[in-house]
C-alpha positions in Angstrom: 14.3 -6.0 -26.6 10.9 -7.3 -26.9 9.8 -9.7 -24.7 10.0 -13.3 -25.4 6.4 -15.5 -26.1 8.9 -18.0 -24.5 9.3 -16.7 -21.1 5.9 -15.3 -20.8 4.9 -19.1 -21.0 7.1 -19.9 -18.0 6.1 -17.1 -15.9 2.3 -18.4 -16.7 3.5 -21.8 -15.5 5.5 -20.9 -12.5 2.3 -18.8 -10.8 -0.6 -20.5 -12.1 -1.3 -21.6 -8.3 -2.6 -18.0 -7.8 -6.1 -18.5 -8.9 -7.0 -17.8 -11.9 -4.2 -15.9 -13.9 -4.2 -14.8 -17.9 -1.5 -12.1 -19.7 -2.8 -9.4 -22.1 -0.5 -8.2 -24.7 -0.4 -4.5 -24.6 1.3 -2.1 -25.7 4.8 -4.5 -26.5 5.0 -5.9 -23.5 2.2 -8.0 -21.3 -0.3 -7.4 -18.1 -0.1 -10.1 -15.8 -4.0 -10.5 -14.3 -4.9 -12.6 -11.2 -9.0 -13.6 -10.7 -9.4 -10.1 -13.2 -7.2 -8.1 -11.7 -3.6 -6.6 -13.1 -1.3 -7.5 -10.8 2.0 -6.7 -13.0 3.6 -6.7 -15.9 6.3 -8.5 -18.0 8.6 -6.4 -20.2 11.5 -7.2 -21.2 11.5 -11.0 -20.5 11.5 -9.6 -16.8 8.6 -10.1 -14.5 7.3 -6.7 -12.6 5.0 -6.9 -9.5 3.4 -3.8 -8.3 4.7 -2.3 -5.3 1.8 -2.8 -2.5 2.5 -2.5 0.8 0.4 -5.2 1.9 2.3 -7.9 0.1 5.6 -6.5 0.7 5.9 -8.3 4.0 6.3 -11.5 2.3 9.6 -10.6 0.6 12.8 -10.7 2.3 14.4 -7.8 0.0 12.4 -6.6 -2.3 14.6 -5.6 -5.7 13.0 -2.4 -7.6 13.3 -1.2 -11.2 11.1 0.4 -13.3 9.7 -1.9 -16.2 10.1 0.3 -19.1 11.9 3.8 -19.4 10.1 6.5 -17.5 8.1 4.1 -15.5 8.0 3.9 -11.9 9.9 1.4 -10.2 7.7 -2.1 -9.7 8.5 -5.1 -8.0 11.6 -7.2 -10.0 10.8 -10.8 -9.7 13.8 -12.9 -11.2 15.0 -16.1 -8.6 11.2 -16.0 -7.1 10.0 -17.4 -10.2 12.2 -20.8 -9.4 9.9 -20.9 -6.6 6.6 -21.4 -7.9 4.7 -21.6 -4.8 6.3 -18.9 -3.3 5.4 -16.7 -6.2 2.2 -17.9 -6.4 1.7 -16.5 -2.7 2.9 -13.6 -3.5 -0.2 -13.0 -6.6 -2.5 -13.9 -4.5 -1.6 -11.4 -1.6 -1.5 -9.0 -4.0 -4.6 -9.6 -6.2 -6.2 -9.8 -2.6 -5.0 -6.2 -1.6 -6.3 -4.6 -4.8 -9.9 -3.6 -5.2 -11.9 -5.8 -7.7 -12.4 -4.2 -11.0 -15.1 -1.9 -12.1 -17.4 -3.4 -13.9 -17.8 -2.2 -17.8 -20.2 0.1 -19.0 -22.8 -1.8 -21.8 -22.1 -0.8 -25.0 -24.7 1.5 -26.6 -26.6 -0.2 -29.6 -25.5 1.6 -32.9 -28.3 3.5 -34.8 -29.3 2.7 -38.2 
């Protein structure tokens, strides 16, 4: 089932008090990025965190699953998304524990 244009939507409205947040399609289902860096993914009209210990202590009981077939288990956010502040603490705990992104190469000019 692909995911939902929909839901994506709502999951960008129910955690835009993390910072700065943006989706990426890819691949048929979407990164989730907070201040540049991917914090999860939604497949599946399901929401997937990244399993980081350092944001775990803020959920009760974490609920695992992998987001696609193959995958390793993530994060399943499903009743946290009716709390948006909630979730939103949770992004920025995690976006906090990740390193910052590397920045990109240049792109070499083309010769004629």
């Amino acid at each position: 089932m692909p995911t939902d244009a929909a839901f994506v939507d709502h999951v960008l409205d129910q955690i835009h008090g993390a910072g700065v947040v943006a989706v990426r399609k890819m691949f048929g289902a979407y990164g989730v990025y907070c201040d540049g860096k991917v914090v999860g993914l939604i497949c599946h009209n399901q929401f997937f965190l990244k399993p980081l210990p350092e944001a775990l202590a803020l959920m009760g009981a974490p609920v695992y699953a992998p987001p696609y077939p193959g995958a390793r288990p993530h994060l399943l956010l499903a009743e946290e998304l009716d709390a948006p502040d909630r979730v939103a603490r949770f992004l920025r705990a995690f976006a906090e524990a990740l390193p910052a992104p590397k920045p990109k190469k240049p792109k070499a000019a083309k010769k004629v």
